[in-house]
C-alpha positions as CSV (number, residue, x, y, z in Angstrom):
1,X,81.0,91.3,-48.0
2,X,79.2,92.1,-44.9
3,X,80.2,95.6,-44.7
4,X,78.6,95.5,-48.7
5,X,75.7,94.1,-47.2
6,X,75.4,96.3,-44.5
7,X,75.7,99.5,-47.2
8,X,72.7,98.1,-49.2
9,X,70.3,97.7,-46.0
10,X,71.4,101.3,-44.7
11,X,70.3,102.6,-48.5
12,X,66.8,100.7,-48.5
13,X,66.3,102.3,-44.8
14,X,66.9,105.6,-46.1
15,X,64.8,105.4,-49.0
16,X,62.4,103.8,-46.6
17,X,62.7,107.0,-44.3
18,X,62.8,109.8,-47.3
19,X,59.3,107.7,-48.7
20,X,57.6,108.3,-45.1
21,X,58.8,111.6,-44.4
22,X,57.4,112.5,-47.3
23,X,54.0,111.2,-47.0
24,X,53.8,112.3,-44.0
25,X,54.5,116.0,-44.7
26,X,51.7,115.9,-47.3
27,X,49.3,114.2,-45.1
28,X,50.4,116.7,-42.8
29,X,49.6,119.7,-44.9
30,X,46.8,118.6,-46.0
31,X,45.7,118.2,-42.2
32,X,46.3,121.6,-41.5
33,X,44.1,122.7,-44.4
34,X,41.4,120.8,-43.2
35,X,42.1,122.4,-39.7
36,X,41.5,125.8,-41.2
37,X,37.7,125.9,-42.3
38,X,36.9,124.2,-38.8
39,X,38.5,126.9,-36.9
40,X,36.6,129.8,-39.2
41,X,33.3,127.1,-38.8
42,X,33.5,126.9,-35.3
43,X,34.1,130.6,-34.7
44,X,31.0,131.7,-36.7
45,X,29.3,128.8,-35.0
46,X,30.1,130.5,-31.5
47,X,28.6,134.1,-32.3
48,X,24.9,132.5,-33.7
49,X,25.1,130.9,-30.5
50,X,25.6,134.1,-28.9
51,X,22.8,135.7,-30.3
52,X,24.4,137.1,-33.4
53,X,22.1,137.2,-36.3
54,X,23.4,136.3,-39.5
55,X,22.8,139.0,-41.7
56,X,25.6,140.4,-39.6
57,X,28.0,138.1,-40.2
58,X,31.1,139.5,-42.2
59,X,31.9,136.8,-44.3
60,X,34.9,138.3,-46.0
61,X,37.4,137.8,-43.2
62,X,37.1,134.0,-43.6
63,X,39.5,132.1,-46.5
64,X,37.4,129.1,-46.6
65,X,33.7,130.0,-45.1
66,X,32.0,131.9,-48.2
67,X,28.1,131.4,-47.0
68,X,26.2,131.1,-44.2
69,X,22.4,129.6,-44.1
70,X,20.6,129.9,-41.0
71,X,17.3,128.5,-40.3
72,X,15.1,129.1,-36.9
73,X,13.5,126.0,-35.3
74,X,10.3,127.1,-36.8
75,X,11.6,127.4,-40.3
76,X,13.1,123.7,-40.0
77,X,9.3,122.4,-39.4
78,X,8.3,123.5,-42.8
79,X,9.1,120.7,-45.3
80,X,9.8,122.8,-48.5
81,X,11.7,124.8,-46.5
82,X,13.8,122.0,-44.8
83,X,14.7,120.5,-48.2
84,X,15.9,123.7,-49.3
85,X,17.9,124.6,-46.4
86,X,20.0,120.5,-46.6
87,X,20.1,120.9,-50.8
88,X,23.8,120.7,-51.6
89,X,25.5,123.4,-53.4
90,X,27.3,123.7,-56.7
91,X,31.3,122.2,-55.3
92,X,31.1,122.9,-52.1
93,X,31.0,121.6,-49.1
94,X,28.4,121.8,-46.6
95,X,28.7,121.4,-42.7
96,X,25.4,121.7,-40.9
97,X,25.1,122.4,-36.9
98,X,22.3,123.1,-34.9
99,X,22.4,126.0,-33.0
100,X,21.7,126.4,-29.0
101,X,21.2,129.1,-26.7
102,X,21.0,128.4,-23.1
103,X,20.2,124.8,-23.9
104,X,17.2,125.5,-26.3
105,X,17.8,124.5,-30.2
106,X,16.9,127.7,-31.6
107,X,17.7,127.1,-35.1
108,X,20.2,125.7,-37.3
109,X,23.1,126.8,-39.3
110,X,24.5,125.4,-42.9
111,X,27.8,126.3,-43.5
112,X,29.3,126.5,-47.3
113,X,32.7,126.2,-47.7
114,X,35.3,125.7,-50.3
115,X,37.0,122.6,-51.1
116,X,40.4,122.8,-49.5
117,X,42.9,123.5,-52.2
118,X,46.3,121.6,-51.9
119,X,48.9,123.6,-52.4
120,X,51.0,122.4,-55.8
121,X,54.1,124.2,-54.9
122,X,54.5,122.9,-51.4
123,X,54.1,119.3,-53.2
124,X,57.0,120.3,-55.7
125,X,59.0,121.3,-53.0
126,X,58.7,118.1,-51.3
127,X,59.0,115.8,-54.4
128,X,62.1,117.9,-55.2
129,X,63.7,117.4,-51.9
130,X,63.1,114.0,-52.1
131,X,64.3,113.5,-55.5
132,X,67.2,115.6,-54.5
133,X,68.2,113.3,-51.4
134,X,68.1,109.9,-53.1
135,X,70.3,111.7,-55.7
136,X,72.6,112.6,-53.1
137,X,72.8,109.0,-52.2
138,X,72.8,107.3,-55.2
139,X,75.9,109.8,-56.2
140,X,77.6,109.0,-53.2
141,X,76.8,104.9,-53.5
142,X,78.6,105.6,-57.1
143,X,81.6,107.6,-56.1
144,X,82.4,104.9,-53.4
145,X,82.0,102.1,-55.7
146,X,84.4,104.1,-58.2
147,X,87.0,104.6,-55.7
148,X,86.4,101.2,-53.5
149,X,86.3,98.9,-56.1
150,X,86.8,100.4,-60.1
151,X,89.7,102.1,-59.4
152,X,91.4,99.4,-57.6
153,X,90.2,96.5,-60.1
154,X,92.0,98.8,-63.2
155,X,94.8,99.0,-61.3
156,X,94.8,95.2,-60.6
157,X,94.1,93.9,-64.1
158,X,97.1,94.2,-66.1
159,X,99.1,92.0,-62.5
160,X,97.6,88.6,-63.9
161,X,99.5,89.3,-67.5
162,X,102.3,90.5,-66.2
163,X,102.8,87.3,-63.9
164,X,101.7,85.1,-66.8
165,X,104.7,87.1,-68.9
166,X,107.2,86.0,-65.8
167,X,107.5,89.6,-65.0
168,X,108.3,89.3,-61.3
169,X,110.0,92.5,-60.3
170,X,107.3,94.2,-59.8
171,X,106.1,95.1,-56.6
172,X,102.8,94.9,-55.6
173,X,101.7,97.4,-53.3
174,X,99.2,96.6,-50.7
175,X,96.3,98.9,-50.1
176,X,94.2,99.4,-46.9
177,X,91.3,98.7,-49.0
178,X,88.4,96.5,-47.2
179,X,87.4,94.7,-50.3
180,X,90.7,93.9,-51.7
181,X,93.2,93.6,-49.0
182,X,93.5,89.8,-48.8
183,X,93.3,89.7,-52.5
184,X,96.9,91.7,-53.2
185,X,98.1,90.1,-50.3
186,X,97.6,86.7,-52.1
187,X,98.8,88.1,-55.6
188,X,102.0,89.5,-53.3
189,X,102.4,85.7,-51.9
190,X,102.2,83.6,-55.4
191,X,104.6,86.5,-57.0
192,X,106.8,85.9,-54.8
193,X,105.8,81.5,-54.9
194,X,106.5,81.9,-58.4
195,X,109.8,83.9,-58.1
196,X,111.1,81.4,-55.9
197,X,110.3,78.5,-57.9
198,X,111.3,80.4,-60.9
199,X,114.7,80.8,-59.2
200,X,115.0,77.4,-58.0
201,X,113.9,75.7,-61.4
202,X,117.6,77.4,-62.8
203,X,119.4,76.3,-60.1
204,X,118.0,72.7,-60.4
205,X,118.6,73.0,-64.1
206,X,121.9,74.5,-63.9
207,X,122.9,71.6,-61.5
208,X,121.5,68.7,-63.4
209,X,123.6,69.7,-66.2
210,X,126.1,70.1,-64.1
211,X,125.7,66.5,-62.7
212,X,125.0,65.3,-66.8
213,X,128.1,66.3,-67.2
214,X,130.4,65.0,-64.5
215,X,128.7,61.9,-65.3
216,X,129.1,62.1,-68.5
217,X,132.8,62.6,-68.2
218,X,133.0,59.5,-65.8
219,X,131.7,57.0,-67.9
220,X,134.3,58.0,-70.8
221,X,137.1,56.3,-68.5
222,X,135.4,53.1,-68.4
223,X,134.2,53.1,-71.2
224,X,136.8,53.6,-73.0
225,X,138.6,50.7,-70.9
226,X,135.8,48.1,-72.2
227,X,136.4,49.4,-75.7
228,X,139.8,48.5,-75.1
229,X,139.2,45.4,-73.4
230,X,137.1,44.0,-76.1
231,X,138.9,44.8,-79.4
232,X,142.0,43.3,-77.5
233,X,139.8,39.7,-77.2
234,X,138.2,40.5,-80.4
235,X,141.9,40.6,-82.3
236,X,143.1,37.7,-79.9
237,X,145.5,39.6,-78.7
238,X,145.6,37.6,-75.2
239,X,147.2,34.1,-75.6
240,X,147.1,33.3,-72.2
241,X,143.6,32.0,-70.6
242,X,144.3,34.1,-67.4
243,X,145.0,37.5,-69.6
244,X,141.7,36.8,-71.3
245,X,140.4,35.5,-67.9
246,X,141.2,38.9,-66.5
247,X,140.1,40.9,-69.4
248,X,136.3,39.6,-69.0
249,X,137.1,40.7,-65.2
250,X,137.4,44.5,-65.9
251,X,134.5,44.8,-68.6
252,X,131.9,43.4,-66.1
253,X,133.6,45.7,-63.2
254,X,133.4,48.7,-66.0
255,X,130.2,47.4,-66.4
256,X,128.8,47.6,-63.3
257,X,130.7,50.8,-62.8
258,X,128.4,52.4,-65.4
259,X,125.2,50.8,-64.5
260,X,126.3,52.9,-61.1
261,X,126.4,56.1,-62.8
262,X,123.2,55.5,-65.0
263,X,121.2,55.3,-61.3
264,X,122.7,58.0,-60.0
265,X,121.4,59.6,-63.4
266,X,117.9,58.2,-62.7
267,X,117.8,58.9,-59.1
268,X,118.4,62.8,-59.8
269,X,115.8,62.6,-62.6
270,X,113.1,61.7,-60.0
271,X,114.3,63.6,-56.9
272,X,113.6,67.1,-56.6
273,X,110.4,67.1,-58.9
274,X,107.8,68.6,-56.7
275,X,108.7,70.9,-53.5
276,X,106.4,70.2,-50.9
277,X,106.2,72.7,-47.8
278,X,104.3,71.6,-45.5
279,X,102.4,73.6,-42.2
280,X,102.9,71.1,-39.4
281,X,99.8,72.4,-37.4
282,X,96.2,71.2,-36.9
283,X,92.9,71.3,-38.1
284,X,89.3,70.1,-38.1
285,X,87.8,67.2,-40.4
286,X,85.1,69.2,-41.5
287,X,87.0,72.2,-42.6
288,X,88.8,70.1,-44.9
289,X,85.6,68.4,-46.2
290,X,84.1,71.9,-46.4
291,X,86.7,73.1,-48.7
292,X,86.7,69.6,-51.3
293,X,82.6,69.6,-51.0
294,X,82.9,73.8,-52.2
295,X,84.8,72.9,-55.4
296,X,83.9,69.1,-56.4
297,X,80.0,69.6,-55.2
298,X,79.4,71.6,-57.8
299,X,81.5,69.3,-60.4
300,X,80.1,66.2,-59.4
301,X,76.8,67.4,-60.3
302,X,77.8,68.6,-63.9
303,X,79.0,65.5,-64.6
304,X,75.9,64.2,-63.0
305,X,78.2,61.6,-60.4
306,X,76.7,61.1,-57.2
307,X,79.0,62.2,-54.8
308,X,78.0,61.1,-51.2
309,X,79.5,62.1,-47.6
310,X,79.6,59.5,-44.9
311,X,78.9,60.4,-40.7
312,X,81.4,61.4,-39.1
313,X,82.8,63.1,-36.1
314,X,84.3,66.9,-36.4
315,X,87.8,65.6,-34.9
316,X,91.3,67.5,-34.4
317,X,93.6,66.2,-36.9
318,X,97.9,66.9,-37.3
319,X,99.0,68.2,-40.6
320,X,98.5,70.9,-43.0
321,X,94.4,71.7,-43.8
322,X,95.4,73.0,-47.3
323,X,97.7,69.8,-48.3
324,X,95.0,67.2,-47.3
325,X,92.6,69.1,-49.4
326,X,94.9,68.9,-52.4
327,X,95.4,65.3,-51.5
328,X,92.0,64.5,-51.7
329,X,91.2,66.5,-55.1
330,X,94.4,65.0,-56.4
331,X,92.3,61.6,-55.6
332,X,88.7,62.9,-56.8
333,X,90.3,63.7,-60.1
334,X,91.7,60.5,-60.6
335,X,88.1,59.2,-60.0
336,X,87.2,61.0,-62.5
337,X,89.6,59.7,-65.3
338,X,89.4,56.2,-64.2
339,X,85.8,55.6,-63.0
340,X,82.7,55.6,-64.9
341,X,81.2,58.8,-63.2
342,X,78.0,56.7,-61.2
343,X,79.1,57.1,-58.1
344,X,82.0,58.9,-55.4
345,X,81.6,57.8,-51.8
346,X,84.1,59.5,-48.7
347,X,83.6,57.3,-45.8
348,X,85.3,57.4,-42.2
349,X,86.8,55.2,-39.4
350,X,89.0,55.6,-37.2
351,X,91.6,52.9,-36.1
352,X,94.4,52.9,-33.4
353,X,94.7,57.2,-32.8
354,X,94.1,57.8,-36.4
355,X,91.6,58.9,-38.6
356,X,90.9,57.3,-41.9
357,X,88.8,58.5,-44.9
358,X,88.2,56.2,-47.6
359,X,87.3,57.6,-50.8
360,X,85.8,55.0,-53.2
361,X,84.9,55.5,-56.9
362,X,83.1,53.3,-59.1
363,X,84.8,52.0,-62.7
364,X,87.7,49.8,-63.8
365,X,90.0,48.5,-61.6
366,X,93.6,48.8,-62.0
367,X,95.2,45.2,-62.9
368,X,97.7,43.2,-60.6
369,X,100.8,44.8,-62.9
370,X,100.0,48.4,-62.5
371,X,98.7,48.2,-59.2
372,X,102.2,47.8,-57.7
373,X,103.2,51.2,-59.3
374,X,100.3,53.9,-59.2
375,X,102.4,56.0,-56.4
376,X,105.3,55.9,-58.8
377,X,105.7,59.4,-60.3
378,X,105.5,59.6,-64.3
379,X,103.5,55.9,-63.8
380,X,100.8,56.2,-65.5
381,X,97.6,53.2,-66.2
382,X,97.5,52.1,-69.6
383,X,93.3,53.3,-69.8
384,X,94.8,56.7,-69.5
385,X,95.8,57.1,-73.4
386,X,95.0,60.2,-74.9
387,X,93.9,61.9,-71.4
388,X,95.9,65.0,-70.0
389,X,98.6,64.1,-67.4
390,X,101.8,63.3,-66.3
391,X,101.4,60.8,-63.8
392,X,102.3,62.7,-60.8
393,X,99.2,63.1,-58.5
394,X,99.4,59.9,-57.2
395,X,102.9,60.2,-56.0
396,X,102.5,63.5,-54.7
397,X,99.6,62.3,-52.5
398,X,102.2,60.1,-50.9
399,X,104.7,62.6,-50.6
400,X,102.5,64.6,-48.5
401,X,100.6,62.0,-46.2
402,X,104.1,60.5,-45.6
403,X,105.4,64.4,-44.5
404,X,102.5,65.0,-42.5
405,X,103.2,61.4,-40.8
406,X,100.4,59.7,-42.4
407,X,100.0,57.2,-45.0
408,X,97.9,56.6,-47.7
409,X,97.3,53.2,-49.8
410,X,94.9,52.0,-52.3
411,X,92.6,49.0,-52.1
412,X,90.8,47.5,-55.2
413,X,87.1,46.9,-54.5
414,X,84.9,44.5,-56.6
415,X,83.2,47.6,-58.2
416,X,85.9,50.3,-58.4
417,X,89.0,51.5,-56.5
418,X,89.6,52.6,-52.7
419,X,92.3,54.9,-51.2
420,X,92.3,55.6,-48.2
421,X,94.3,58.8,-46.4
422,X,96.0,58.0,-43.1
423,X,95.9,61.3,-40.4
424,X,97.4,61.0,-36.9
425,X,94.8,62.4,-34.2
């Protein structure tokens, strides 16, 4: 964008320089017209001074100099014939000089010349040159946006279909384009997110059914042995009290045996849902506020919430920039389904080598019963009916504080909800 930036200031300097060289070449020209006459005045000046009368003068070797009035000393005392000799002339102009000879005024001299002329053609040729030039450059400004940035946007628009389609084969080809370099380099990196995740969503699949069915298949056995079991006391087929004794045995061990595979079942069903990578690195507070405040800024304000940043210190923090912002947003949204949209306050403290940013909405607060349970995944709070979700941001945000080896926990407030985010310094 700079470079862009650049290319428009070194355009309005070149238009600046064509405009001036322009003007100045017909400021120029007309100049050197203007010089003319004086040169042709100043050498018919010189020969009356030599003693040169005018009758002699030959007047046809000058361009601009067409007549030549000269008046004695004696002549110039005579009023009639003074207004005569400074009475203007049809178009032309007049230059009047007094004439000297040895330092005596002898007379003076009233020069008629024509109006300099500006020469039409040489001002065609200049508008045409400078008409020419900024066509050059508005033709070259056009071909290098065709082949900068058209060419390689039509190439690029039918990629975001074919990932949408799951057409992952492809390969993207990076360019050494400027402009778009960092662009297919990020449509290279989620093709090849989405492959992997593509790939690893079979294999999870193919192995919970897998696991579905091995379980499956080891329930039948006791099952089948508590089916057994109780048609055997259901027909009395036991007479003894330690047969029947040892019958009610085996259907609670069977029993428990299942209850063993149905947690297994329920413990596969909740492991694996998300994959979370994280960048075990560092980075500065405000780069992560920096990146929430450029997205939820703007969103805050259309839904007219006041969202307000507290002071605080631009410290080092451990972790992964990119998964504390999605933490945070992961929370702001949550304000926004739950609270009533006045107010979103992100506070900060710091408390035995760790920061801590609290992040406060106003609205309901969560009751004593779902309180225990909002970092549950799939738990969702009963004011959430009929809103868009699956009740996973929650637990996420705790999956990746507790990988980064921070914490996060919520506090209920008498006007809304808390959570505060845990990051080691």
């Amino acid at each position: 964008m700079k470079k862009f930036n650049l290319l428009i200031l070194v355009s309005v300097l070149v238009y600046l320089m064509i405009a001036l060289w322009g003007g100045y070449q017909v400021k120029q020209s007309e100049a050197d017209k203007s010089q003319f006459y004086k040169v042709e005045v100043n050498r018919i000046y010189e020969s009356l001074s030599e003693g040169t009368p005018p009758d002699r003068l030959d007047l046809d070797s000058f361009e601009y100099v067409k007549k030549v009035i000269y008046f004695t000393a004696e002549d110039l005392k005579d009023r009639m014939r003074a207004e005569e000799f400074y009475a203007a002339g049809n178009k032309e102009y007049l230059i009047i000089k007094p004439v000297f000879q040895e330092q005596e005024l002898i007379g003076a001299a009233r020069f008629e010349i024509l109006e300099p002329v500006y020469n039409t053609q040489t001002l065609l040729a200049l508008t045409e040159i400078c008409l020419g030039l900024m066509e050059l450059f508005t033709l070259c400004i056009l071909l290098y946006l065709k082949y900068k940035f058209l060419k390689p946007l039509e190439r690029l628009s039918n990629i975001p279909k074919e990932l949408a389609r799951g057409h992952l084969k492809e390969i993207i080809k990076e360019e050494k384009n400027q402009y778009f370099s960092k662009f297919l380099w990020g449509i290279g990196l989620l093709k090849d997110n989405l492959a992997v995740a593509k790939k690893r969503e079979l294999q999870l699949t193919r192995e919970k059914k897998r696991l579905l069915l091995s379980l499956s298949h080891d329930i039948k056995t006791p099952l089948n042995t508590i089916k057994l079991y109780g048609k055997a006391l259901e027909k009395h087929l036991y007479a003894e009290e330690a047969d029947r004794d040892h019958a009610a045995h085996q259907i609670g061990e069977k029993a428990v045996e299942i209850e063993g595979f149905l947690a297994e079942i329920i413990k596969s069903s909740r492991e694996d849902i998300i994959d979370l990578q994280i960048d075990h690195g560092e980075f500065y507070l405000d780069d992560m506020i920096h990146k929430v405040l450029d997205t939820y800024q703007e969103a805050c304000r259309i839904r007219m919430t006041e969202l307000r940043i507290g002071e605080h210190d631009n410290i080092l923090l451990k972790g992964d920039v990119e998964r504390a912002v999605e933490v945070v947003e992961n929370i702001l949204e949550n304000a926004f389904k739950y609270g009533d949209g006045r107010r979103i306050d992100i506070t900060f403290s710091q408390e035995e080598y760790c920061q801590l940013v609290h992040i406060f909405n106003t609205g309901l607060v969560v009751n004593d019963t779902e309180f225990n349970h909002i970092f549950e995944s799939f738990f969702r709070g009963s004011n959430l009916q009929g809103k868009p979700g699956h009740g996973l941001g929650l637990y996420i945000c705790r999956e990746i504080m507790q990988k980064m080896d921070g914490e996060i926990f919520a506090r209920r407030e008498k006007e809304g909800m808390t959570f505060v985010l845990v990051f080691r310094i």
